[in-house]
Residue, then its C-alpha position, 0 to 999 in steps of 0.5 A: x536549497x535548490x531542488x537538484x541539490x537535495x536529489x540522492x543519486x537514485x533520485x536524480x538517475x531517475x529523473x534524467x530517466x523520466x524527463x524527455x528534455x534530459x534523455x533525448x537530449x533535447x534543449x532546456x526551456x521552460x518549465x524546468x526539467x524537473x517539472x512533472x517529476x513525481x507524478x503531479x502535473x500542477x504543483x499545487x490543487x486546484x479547484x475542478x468540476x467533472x460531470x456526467x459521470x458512472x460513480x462507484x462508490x467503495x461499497x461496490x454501488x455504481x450510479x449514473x450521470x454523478x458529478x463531482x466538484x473539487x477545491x483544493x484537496x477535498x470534495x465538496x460537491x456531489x451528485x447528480x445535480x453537479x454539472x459543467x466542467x469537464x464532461x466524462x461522457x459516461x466514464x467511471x469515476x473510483x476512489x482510488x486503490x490501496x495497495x495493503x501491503x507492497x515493497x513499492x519503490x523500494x527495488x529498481x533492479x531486482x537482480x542489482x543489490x545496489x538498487x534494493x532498499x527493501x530490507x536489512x540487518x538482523x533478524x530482529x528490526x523494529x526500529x528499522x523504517x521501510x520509508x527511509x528506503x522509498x524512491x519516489x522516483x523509481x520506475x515502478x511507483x508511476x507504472x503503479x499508480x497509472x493502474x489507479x492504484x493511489x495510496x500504498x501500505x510500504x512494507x518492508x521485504x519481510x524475510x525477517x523475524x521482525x522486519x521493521x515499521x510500515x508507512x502509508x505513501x501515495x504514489x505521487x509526490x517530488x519528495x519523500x517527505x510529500x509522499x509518506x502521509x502517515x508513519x509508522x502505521x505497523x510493525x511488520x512479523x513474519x511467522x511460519x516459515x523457517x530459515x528467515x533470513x538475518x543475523x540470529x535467524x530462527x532456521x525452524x518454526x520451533x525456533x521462530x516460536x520460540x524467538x517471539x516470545x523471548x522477544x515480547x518477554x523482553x519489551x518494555x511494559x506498556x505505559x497507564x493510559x494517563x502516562x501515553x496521553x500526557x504529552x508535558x510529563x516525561x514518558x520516559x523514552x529516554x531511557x529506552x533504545x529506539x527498538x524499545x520504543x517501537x515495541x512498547x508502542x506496538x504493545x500500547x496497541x498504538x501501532x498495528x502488528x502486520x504479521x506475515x503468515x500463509x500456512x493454516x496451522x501457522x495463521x492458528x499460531x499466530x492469532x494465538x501469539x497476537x492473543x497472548x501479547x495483546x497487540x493489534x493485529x493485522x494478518x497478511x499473507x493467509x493463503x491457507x486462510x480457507x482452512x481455518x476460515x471459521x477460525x480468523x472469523x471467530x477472531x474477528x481480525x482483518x485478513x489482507x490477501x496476498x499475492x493474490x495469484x498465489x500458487x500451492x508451489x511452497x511447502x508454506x502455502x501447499x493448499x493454496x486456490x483461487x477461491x480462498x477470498x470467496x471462503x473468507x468473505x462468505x464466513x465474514x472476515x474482513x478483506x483488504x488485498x496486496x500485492x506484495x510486490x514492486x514491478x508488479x503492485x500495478x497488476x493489483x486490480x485486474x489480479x482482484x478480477x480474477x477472484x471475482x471469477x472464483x465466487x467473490x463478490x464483485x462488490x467485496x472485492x471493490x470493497x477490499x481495494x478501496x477500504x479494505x486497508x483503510x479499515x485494517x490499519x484505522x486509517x479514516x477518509x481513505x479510499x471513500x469519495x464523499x463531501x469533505x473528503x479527498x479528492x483521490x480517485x481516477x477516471x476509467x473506461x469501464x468497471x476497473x476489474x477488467x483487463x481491457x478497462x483502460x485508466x485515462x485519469x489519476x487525481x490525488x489529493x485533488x492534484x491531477x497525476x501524469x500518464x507518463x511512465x518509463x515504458x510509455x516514454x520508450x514507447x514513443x522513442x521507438x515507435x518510429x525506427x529510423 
């Protein structure tokens, strides 16, 4: 089938958005229109040699006159001793960032129903997938990943009790098939706040306590070890709606279960809940964390911060502040960040700059941006520059935390991206008014 006829409407929309030879009118020629859509320059990796670069690495380490060799995907050189190639005269080379959580391609127009595919149904979703909503093309997902944000934790909006399953994507692919790399890797819960939206809805904690627990009592049992692993004999999923499928495999402890959660005493409810029903839990949200640090380092369960520029402006999260990441990482909770956002995932880095101006390590914080999610769903190689590994990493000016630090380079997985988006491409339209 050819490429155009297989396009949704949004899908198309956006491409006659991004191609200038389409949206100013301009002839057809060579190559197609469709080229460069979805981010990726070259249709396939290729092999690249860049030097004399400042490299920092996801434990926070920079080091001077590094260079790097790719072929295909991976990395398969480097070090000082790598030369030639593309000289970056001293530009920083950085794995690149994950979003750990973000609504990503999901949305074009906030304020447009007929553009939101970021959640619904009733109140209770497991078999709900956020990546059947995802738009590669969406506007949003280039402004993204120009910020060097690579990879993301696609959630879906989790206004609901159960929400429904994550997926990590990378922000560069023609199709959502080259997009999605790993699905479902959670299953999203929200907990805390009361009046959570869908048909059934709990409309107070009382009732959201309450509403879990009927929900776990109701799940399948998990299977024997022997029984998951044994691909040829009947699991039985036959018999089991797709829901119930999905719950049992977060009950095997083969998904991890993203539970949404801000104010102190409901992230104690909720390590109390993920406890009692022997998941693997993630924590999201926690912006009381502060509170109960002791407590989540205690549990020893990874925390994803976000939106980090969370304000005391809600009775869910009244003791809200700045420095609530410098606490948890001086009690030894493990950190990954979000932005649990769409428009405005790209401003993850600089947000992370902040925290360091609240007594966060610079190190933790690049730490929480380039494995911090990679550790928290178990996602290995993600977020590393290493030999063998893959080449997803982006060229910057200087330390990427600061504003002014501009992003001039985004390979991912080993394929260089475009610097294209639909601001710059309005921005060149009507530089020069006539």
């Amino acid at each position: 089938m050819p490429i155009l006829e297989s396009w949704s409407r949004r899908g198309f929309l956006g491409a006659v958005m991004a191609a200038p030879s389409l949206a100013f009118g301009e002839e057809l020629s060579s190559p197609p229109p469709y080229a460069g859509l979805g981010g990726f320059v070259d249709d396939e990796p290729a092999g690249f040699t860049l030097s004399n670069a400042t490299l920092l690495d996801h434990r926070g380490r920079v080091r001077k006159g590094m260079g790097v060799r790719v072929e295909g995907a991976r990395i398969v050189e480097l070090g000082e001793q790598v030369k030639g190639g593309t000289d970056l005269e001293g530009d920083w080379l950085v794995p690149g960032f994950t979003d750990a959580c973000s609504h990503l391609g999901l949305v074009e127009i906030g304020a447009e129903p007929g553009s939101r595919d970021d959640g619904d149904g009733p109140s209770i979703t497991p078999d709900a997938r956020a990546w059947d909503g995802y738009n590669p093309f969406a506007a949003p997902v280039a402004v993204t990943r120009v910020a060097g944000i690579t990879h993301t934790i696609l959630c879906p909006k989790m206004n609901r009790l159960v929400s429904g399953q994550a997926a990590l994507v990378r922000t560069a692919g023609r199709t959502v098939d080259e997009a999605v790399l790993r699905a479902p890797v959670a299953l999203c819960v929200s907990m805390g706040h009361g009046g959570l939206g869908g048909d059934g809805a709990p409309k107070s904690r009382i009732g959201v306590g309450r509403a879990l627990r009927e929900w776990v009592d109701k799940a399948p049992e998990p299977r024997p070890l022997r029984a998951r692993d044994d691909k040829k004999k009947d699991s039985g999923d036959d018999d089991l709606s797709p829901a119930e499928a999905v719950t049992r495999t977060a009950r095997e402890r083969r998904i991890k279960v993203l539970v949404s959660v801000d104010r102190a005493d409901d992230i104690e409810r909720a390590l109390d809940w993920l406890d009692s029903s022997g998941f693997d839990g993630v924590l999201v949200g926690c912006a009381e964390g502060w509170m109960v640090a002791d407590l989540l380092a205690d549990a020893a369960l990874p925390v994803i911060l976000g939106p980090l520029m969370v304000q005391p402006d809600s009775f869910d999260h009244p003791h809200a502040r700045y420095d609530n990441a410098a606490i948890l990482h001086a009690a030894g909770v493990p950190l990954a960040f979000a932005s649990r956002g769409n428009h405005f995932a790209r401003g993850l880095r600089v947000d992370a700059g902040v925290l360091v101006a609240h007594g966060l390590p610079w190190e933790a914080a690049v730490r929480a941006l380039t494995v911090g999610a990679a550790e928290a769903f178990s996602i290995p190689g993600l977020g590393r520059m290493g030999r063998g590994g893959r080449a997803s990493f982006f060229r910057a000016s200087g330390d990427p935390l600061q504003p002014r630090t501009r992003i001039k380079d985004v390979w991912i997985g080993g394929r260089l991206t475009s610097q294209k988006t639909r601001q710059s491409e309005l921005y060149e339209q009507f530089k020069t008014l006539r």
